[in-house]
C-alpha distance (Angstrom), angle and dihedral (degrees) to the residues before:
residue distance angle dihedral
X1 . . .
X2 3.75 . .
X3 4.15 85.5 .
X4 3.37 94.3 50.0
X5 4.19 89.2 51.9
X6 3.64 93.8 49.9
X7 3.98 94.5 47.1
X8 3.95 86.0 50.6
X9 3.95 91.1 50.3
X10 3.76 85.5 48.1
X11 3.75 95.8 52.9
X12 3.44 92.0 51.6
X13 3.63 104.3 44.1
X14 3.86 83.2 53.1
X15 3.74 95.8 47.7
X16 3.73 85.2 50.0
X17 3.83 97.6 51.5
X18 3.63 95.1 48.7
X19 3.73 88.2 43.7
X20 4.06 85.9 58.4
X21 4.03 87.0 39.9
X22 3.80 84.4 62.8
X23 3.50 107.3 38.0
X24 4.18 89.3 52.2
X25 3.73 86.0 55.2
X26 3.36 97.9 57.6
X27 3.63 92.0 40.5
X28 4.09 91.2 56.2
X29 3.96 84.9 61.0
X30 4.03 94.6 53.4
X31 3.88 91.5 110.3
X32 4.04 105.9 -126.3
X33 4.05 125.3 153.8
X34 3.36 109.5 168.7
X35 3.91 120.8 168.1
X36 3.89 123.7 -154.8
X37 3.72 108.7 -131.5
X38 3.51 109.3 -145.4
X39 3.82 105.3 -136.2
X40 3.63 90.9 171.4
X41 4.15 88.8 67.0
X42 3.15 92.5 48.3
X43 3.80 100.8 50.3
X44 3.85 88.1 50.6
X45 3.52 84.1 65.3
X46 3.61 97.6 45.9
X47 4.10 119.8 138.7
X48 3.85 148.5 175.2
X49 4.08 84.3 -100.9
X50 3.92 103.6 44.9
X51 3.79 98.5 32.5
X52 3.55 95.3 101.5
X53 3.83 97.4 44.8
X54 3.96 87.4 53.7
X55 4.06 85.5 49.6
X56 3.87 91.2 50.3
X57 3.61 94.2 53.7
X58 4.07 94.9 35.5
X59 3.84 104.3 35.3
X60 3.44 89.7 153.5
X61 3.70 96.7 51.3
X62 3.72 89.7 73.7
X63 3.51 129.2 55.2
X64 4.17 115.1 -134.4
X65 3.87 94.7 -135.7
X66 3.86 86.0 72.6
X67 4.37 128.9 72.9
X68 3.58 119.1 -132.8
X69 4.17 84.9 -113.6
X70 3.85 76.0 72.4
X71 3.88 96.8 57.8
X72 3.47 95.1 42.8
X73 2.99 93.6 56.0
X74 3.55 97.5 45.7
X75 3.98 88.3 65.8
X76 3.63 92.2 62.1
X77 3.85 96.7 49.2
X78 3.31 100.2 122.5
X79 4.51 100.1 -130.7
X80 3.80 79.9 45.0
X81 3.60 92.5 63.2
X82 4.04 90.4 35.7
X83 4.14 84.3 49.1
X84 3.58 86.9 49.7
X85 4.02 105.7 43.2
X86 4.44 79.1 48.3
X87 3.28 85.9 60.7
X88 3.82 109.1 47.5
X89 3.94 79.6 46.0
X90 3.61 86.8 64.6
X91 3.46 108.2 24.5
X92 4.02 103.4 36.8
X93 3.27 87.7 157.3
X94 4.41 136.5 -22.1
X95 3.68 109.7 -132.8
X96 4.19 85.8 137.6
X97 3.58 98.8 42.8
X98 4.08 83.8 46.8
X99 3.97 92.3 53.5
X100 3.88 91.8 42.4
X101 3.45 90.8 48.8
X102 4.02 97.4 45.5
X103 4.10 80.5 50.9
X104 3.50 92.1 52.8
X105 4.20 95.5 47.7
X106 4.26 82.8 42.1
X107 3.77 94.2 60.5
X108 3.99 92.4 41.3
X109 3.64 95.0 52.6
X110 3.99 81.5 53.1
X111 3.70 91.1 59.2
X112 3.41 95.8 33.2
X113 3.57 122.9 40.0
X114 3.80 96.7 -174.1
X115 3.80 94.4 58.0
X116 3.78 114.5 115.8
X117 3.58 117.7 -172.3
X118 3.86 131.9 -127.0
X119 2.98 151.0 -144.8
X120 3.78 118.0 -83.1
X121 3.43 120.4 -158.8
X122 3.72 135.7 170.6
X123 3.63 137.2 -129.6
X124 3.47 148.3 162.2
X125 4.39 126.4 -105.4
X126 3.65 119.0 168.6
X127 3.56 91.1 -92.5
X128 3.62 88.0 -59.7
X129 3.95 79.9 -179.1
X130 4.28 90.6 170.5
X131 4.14 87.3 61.0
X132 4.25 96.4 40.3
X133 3.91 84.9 142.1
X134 3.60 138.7 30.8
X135 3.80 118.1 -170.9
X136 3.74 125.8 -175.1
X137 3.87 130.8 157.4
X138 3.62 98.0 -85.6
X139 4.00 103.3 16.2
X140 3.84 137.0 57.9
X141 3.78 113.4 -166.4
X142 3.42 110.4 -166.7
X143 4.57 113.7 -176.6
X144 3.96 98.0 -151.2
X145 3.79 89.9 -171.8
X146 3.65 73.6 84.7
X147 3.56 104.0 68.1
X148 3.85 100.6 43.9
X149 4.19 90.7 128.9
X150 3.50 124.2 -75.8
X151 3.57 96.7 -94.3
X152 3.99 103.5 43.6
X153 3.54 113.4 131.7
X154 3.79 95.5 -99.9
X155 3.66 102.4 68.3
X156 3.86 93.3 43.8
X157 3.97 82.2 112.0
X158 4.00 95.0 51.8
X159 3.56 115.0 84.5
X160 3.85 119.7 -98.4
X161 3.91 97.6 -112.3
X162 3.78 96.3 46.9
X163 4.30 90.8 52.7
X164 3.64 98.1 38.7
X165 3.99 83.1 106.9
X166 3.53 97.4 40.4
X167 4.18 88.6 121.9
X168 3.95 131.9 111.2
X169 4.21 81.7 -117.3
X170 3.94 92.1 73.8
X171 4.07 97.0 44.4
X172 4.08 86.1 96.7
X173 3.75 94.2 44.3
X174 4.27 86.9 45.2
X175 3.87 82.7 49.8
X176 4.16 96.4 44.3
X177 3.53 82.8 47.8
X178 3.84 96.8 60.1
X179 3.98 92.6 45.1
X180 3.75 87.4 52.6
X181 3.72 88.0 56.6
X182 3.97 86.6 51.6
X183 3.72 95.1 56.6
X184 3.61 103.6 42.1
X185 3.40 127.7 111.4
X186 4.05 122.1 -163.3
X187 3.80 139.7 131.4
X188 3.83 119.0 -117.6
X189 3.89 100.6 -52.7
X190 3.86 105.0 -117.2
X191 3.82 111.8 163.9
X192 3.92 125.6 43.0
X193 3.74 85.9 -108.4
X194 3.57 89.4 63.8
X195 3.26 96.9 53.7
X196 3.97 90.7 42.3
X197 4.05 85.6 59.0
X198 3.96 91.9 44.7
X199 3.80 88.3 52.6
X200 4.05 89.5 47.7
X201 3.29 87.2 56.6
X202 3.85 99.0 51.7
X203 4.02 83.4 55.1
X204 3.19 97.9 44.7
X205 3.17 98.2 50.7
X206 4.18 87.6 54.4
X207 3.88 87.0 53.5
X208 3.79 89.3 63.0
X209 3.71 92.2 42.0
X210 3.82 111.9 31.9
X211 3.76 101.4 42.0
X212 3.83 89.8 145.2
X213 4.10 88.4 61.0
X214 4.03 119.8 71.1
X215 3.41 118.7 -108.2
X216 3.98 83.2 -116.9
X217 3.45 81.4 68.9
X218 3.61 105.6 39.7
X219 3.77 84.5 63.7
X220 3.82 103.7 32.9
X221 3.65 97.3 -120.9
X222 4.09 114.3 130.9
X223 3.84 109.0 -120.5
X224 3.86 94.5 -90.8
X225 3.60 92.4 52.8
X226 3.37 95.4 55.7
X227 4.05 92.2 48.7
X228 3.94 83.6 51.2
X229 4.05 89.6 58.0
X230 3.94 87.2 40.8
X231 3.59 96.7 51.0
X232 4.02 101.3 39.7
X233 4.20 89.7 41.2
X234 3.76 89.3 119.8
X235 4.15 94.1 43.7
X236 3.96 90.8 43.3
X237 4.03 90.3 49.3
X238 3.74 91.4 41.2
X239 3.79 91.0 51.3
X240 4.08 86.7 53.8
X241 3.52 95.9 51.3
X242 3.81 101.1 41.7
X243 3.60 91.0 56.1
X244 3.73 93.1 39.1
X245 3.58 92.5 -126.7
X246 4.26 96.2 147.9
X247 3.81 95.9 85.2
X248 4.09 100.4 18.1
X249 4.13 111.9 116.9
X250 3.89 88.8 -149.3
X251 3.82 96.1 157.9
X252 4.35 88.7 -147.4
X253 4.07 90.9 61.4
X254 4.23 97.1 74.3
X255 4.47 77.7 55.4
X256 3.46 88.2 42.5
X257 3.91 104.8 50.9
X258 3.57 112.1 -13.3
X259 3.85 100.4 57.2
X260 3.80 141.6 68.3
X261 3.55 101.1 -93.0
X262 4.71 129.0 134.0
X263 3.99 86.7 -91.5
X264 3.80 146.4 -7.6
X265 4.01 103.1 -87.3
X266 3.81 105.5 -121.2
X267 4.00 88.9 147.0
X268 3.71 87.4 -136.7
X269 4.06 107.5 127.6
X270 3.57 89.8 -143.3
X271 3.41 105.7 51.2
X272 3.90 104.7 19.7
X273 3.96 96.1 78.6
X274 4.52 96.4 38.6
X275 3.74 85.3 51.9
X276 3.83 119.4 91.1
X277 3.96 127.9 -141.3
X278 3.78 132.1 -67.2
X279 4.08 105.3 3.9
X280 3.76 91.9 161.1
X281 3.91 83.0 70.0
X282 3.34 87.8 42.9
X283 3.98 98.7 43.2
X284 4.52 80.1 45.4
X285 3.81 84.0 57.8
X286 3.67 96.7 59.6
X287 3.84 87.5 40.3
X288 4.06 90.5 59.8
X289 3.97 90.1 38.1
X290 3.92 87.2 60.2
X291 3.65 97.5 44.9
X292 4.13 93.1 48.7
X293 3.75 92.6 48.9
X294 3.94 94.5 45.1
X295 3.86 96.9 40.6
X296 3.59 126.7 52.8
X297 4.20 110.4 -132.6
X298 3.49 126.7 106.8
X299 3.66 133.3 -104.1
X300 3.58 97.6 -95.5
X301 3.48 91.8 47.2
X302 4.03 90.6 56.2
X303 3.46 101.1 45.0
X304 4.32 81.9 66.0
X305 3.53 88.0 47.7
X306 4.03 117.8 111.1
X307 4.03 114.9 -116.2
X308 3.90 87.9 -124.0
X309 3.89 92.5 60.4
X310 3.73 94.4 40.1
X311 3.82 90.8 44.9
X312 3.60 87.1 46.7
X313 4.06 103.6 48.3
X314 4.10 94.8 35.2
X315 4.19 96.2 92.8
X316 3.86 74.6 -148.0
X317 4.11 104.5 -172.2
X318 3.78 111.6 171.1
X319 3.86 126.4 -128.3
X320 3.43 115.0 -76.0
């Protein structure tokens, strides 16, 4: 019996790798050639004369309420210019970040035939680090003074957890992120479960989309977090249903597992400080993993689905 299990788990993990195989080879041929236009260049080399060509092609790179004295001016400040010279350092030109990001914009279009993708243009915001990425329907602003390298000299006043990320390798997984957040579909999140499931989603969704990154970073974890979550699955999920945490509305849980924080929160001394960050996203990963490979619908279809009927149809069992 135990033969014939293991030859059916092998058949399908097969089928479902060549499925993948074929599905990222029709993806490569979805035609997409997007440039990123580098706003923040072009600011630097802003003047009286060329002001108002910038502003014709950038409207909505500068707000009405201020005079073009104002942006002048705002070229010579002198930590603009630092901010700026930084950046070139880092960022001397984007022809990864461009290829990563045409990737990511192929394998959406896959999923999602309707998507039509913008510009994406970069710019500079005083490490404006709560607004890395904007994302409308036609325009992806993307603030690169964010992704200088978690230990530049600007961010030496943001706390370590918060700028682990701060590097040009996590734009595209900042940018997945927002899209994510366009296609998802859930009621005001109430219990920590909900919020597990909305979170599943979000990396879910950056399965389907970023198969060239690691799930490490998909998720943001370094690669010995993510063992830690691997290995204590079945103590994490344990922990949750012990203390009947799934469908509480405890207002302290989102600080205590959902958000960016040093560790998860179990208040146990021995666990609390080896543990990393956020495992009820983590934990609402494996949830939505479960329910895709046990259900047949498609990813569009799940990210619409509620977190009760996800939870409930997943057959989620936690590592062992």
């Amino acid at each position: 019996m135990k033969n014939v299990l293991l030859f059916i788990l092998v058949v399908l993990v097969v089928f479902s790798c060549n499925r993948d195989h074929q599905s990222e080879q029709e993806i490569e041929k979805i035609p997409m050639d997007v440039k990123i236009e580098r706003f923040d260049k072009m600011f630097s080399d802003v003047n009286p004369g060329n002001l108002s060509k910038l502003k014709q092609g950038y409207p909505f790179m500068f707000s009405k309420k201020y005079v073009d004295s104002f942006w002048i001016a705002r070229t010579k400040d002198t930590l603009q210019i630092k901010l700026l010279n930084e950046v070139l350092k880092v960022f001397p030109e984007m022809n990864k970040e461009e290829n990563d990001i045409n990737s990511l914009f192929k394998h959406i279009k896959f999923y999602f035939p309707e998507f039509s993708p913008p510009r994406v243009i970069t710019t500079t915001s005083f490490v404006d680090y709560r607004n890395r990425i904007i994302v409308t329907d036609t325009i992806s602003l993307i603030s690169i003074d964010n992704y200088l390298g978690s230990d530049h000299e600007f961010y030496q006043g943001i706390q370590k957890y918060i700028r682990e990320d701060f590097n040009k390798e996590h734009i595209v997984v900042d940018l997945a992120t927002e899209y994510a957040n366009k296609y998802i579909y859930q009621k005001q999140n109430k219990t920590l479960l909900d919020e597990m499931i909305y979170s599943g989603k979000q990396l879910y969704f950056k399965d389907r989309v970023l198969p060239f990154k690691t799930e490490a970073e998909r998720i943001g974890y370094t690669d010995a977090q993510l063992d830690w979550a691997h290995v204590n699955e079945s103590y994490i999920w344990r922990y949750f249903i012990e203390r009947e945490l799934l469908f509480s509305t405890d207002s302290k849980l989102p600080g205590r597992f959902i958000n960016a924080a040093p560790f998860s929160k179990f208040y146990l001394e021995e666990i609390d400080s080896e543990s990393p960050a956020r495992l009820g996203q983590y934990m609402g990963w494996q949830i939505v993993k479960a329910y895709m490979q046990n259900n047949k619908i498609s990813l569009k279809e799940m990210l619409i689905t509620s977190p009760e009927e996800i939870f409930n149809n997943s057959k989620f069992k936690p590592n062992k």
